[in-house]
N, C-alpha and C positions, 0 to 999 in steps of 0.2 A: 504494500500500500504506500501511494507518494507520502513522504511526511514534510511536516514546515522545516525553512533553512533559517536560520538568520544572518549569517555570513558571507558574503559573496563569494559566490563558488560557480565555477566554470561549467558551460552550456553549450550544446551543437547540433544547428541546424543542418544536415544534409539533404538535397534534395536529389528527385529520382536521377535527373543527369549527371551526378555524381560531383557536383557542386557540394562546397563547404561553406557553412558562415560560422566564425566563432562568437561567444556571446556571453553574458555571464546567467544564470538561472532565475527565475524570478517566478511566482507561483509556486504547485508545488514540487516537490522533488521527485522524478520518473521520466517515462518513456513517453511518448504518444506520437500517432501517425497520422495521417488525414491526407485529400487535396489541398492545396497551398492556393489561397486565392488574397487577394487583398480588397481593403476599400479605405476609398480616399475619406470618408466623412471624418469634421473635423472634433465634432461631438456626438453624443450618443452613444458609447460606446457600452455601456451597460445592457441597452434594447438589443445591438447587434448581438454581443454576447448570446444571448435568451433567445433568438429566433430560432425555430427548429430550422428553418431553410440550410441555418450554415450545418446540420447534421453531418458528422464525419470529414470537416474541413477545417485546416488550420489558418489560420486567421492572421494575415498580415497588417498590423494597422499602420499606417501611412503617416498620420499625422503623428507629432512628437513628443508630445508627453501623452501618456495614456494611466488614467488615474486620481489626476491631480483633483478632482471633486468628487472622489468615492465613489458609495455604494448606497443605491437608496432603497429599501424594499417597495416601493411603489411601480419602480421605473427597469419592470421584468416583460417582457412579452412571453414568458412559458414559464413551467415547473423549475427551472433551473438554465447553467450554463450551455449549452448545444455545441459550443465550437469544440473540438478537438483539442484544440492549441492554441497560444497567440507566440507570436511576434511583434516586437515591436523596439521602437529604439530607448526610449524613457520611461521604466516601468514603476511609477511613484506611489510606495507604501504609504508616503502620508499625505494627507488630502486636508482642503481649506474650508470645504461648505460643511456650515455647519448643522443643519440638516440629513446630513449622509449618518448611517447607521454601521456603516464597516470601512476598513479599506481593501483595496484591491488584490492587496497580497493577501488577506483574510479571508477575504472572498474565494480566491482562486482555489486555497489549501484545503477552507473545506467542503469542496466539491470536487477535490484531485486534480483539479487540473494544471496543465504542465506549460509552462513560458518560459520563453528565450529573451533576453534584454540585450542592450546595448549592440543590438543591431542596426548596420548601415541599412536600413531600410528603406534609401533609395536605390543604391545598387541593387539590392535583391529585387525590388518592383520595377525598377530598368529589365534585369534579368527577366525574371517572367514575362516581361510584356513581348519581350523578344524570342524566349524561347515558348512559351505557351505554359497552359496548367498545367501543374502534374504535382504525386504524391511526392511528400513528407516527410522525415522524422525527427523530433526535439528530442534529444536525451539531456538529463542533469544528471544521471546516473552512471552514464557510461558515456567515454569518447572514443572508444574504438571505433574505427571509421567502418572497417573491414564489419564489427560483430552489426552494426546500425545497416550497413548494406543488406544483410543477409535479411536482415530483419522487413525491411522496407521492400522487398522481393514480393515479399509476402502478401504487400496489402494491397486489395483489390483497386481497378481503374475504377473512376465516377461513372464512365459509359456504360451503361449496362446494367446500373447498381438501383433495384428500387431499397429508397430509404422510409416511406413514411410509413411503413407498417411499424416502423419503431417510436416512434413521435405523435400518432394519434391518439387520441381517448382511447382507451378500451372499454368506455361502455357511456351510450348515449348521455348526456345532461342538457337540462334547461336554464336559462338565462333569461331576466328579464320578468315582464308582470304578463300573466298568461290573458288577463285581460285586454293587453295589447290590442291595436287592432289589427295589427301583419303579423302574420308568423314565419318567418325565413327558417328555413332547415340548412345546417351550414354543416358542407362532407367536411370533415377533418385532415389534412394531408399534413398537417403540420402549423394548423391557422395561430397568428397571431394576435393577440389579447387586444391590440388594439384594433383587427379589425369587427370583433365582436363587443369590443367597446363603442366603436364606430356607430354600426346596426342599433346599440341598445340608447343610445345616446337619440337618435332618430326615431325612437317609439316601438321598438320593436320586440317580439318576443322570439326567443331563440330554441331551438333544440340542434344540439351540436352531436355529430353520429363520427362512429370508429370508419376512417379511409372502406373498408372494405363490406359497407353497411349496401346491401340493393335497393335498387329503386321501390320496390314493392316495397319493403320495410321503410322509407323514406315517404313513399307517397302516403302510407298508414297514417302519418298525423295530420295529415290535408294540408300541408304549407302553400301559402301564398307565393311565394320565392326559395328556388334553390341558390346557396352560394356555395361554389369551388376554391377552397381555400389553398392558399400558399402551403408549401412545404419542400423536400431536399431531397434530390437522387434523380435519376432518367427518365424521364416522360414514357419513353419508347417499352422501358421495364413494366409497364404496367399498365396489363391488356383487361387485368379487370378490372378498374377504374374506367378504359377508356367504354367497356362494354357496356359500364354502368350509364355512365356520362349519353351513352348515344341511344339509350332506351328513355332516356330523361329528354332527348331531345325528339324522341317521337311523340311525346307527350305535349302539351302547354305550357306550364307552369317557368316561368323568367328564371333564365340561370343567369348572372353574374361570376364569372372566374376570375382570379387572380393569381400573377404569378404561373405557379405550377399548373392551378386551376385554369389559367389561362392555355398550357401547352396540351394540357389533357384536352379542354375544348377542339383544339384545333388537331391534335388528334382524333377524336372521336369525328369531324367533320371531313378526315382525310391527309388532312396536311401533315408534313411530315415536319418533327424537329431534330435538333443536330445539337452535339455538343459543341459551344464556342472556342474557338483559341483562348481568349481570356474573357470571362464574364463581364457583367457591369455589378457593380458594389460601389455605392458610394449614395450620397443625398444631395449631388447638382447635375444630375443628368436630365437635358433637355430633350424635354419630349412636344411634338407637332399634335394636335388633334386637328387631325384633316375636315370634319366634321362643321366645328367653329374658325377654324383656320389661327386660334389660340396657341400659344407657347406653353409649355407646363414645364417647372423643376421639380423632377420628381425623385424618389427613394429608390433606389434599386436594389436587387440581390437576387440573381440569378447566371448560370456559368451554362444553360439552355434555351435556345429558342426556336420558332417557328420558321419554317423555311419558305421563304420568301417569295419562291417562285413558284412554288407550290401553292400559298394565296392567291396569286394574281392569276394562276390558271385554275384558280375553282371555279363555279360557275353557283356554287351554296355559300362560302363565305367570301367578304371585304375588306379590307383595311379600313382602320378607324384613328392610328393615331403610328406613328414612327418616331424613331432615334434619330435626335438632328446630328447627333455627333458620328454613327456610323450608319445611319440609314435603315437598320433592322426594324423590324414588325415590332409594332409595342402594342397595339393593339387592334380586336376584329367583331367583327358581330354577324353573325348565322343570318343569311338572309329569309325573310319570311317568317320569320321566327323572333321573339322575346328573349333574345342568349344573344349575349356578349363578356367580351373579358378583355385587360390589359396586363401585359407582360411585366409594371412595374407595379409600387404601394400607394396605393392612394390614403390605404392610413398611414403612411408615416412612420414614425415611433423607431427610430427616429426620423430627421426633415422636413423639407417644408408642405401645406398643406395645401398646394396648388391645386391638388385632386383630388381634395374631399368631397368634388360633387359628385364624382361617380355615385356616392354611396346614395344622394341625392335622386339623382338620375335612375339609379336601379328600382327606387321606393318609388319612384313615378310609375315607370313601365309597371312594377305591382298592380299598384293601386287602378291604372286603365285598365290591366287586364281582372283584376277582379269586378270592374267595370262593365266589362263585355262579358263577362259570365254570368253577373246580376241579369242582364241586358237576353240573352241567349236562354236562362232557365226562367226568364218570365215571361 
């Protein structure tokens, strides 16, 4: 079991190219492996922490001090830490707001988890950016380069890999006042607190189900709205989600995706997605909503997306919104249909809140189509 250090003692990041970075140990004392991805956000780093999305990934943070306002119990998007590992160059034990309830090294130790400090963490995110994703290993435990190779052999690619069966609810809950007047049923792939914070802030009542719950078992509580929640691992790994997803869209009832939710959709419609050279992570990624013809700064964290030419030769889905910085799909909506999703966070948590009207936008479509069924069984 890692234990706490309090001395500075030496730490080593190797990555799968056979790359080195030295560094000193920070968190707690052990092994851990993951995809190496980064994000540039400059705060927030507690919410990233807690996202299931980053499940089984180690976490490079970009910016330079990481810590310096603690640890707040409010400011969690899940049951705990999710990332793998951090990286980072400034890893500060002590912290200034007085409000925070731990520090970062506290935090890390007791939930095992393993970080590397005083890394040049420009080089390494140079490095990636040019050689692409790939696995991991932090030890504080051991520097042999050769014993951490043999090790890192071991651990599986992201392509291929479904994660959210490890990150879901294992057993349905409700959220929210049942007297509500929307009921949304929200799949679980790994959903963040705040976007059912989002929902419940907007009047809604929730029942939140296990990634691998059926549509029959979903359609049981008569929701108003389906939502596809964010979560971590290969779209492509998970045929029954999309199977589910495309019985849901033989149906009526307004799905919303996001994120992962969003590549299942476009799975389930046909399209194909790919794992990217390097993801987007970060909270100033500008996004076009072709729609309004608007700008959005949106939240990102995703290392998958929808394949591009695959959209534009469908003839059931469209583009709804793209990446001004590289042009990829950010987001689509099922023609003929009350189902749409985008590739980024419109809650936030962290970032800015350019996009909260999706959630907006989605209660609308609701509420006409509970309209037209008023309308239709009278």
């Amino acid at each position: 079991m890692p234990v706490r250090h309090t001395d500075k003692r030496p730490a080593l990041l190797l990555l799968e190219d056979g790359t080195v970075f030295h560094g000193q140990a920070a968190g707690a004392i052990g092994t851990t492996t993951g995809e190496i991805c980064f994000n540039t956000g400059m705060t927030g780093y507690q919410e990233i922490f807690t996202d299931p999305s980053y499940y089984k990934q180690v976490l490079v943070a970009t910016h330079v001090h990481i810590g310096n306002y603690g640890v707040h119990g409010e400011e969690v998007e899940s049951d705990g830490i999710k990332i793998s590992g951090l990286v980072c160059r400034s890893f500060n034990a002590s912290f200034s707001r007085k409000s925070a309830t731990n520090s970062i090294q506290d935090y890390f130790v007791a939930q095992h988890i393993v970080a590397i400090a005083d890394v040049d963490t420009r080089a390494l995110v140079r490095h990636i950016r040019h050689k692409g994703a790939m696995n991991c290993i932090i030890s504080s435990e051991t520097l042999d380069v050769d014993v951490l190779k043999t090790q890192l052999q071991m651990v599986p690619s992201m392509a291929g890999l479904e994660l959210s069966s490890s990150v879901t609810t294992r057993q349905p809950y409700f959220l929210g006042d049942p007297s509500a007047a929307l009921k949304v049923a929200v799949l679980d792939f790994g959903v963040k607190r705040n976007i059912l914070r989002s929902l419940l802030q907007r009047g809604c009542y929730l029942q939140v189900f296990p990634a691998s719950t059926s549509y029959a078992e979903i359609k049981k509580w008569q929701p108003d709205g389906i939502l596809l929640s964010n979560g971590p691992g290969d779209p492509s790994a998970m045929p029954s989600a999309v199977a589910t997803i495309k019985e849901i869209l033989n149906d009526t009832t307004p799905v919303f995706g996001i994120c992962l939710g969003h590549q299942l959709l476009a799975e389930a419609c046909g399209i194909t997605t790919y794992k990217m050279f390097n993801g987007h992570r970060g909270i100033n990624h500008p996004v076009k909503n072709l729609i309004t013809g608007r700008c959005e700064i949106t939240s990102q964290n995703h290392g998958f997306a929808v394949k591009a030419e695959d959209v534009h030769a469908s003839t059931r889905v469209e583009v709804t919104h793209i990446n001004l910085n590289d042009g990829t799909i950010e987001g689509i909506r099922v023609k003929n249909r009350a189902a749409c999703s985008v590739q980024y966070h419109p809650e936030a948590a962290p970032g800015p809140h350019d996009s909260s009207y999706l959630f907006d936008e989605f209660l609308q479509v609701i509420r006409k189509y509970i309209g037209a069924e008023k309308q239709v069984a009278g």
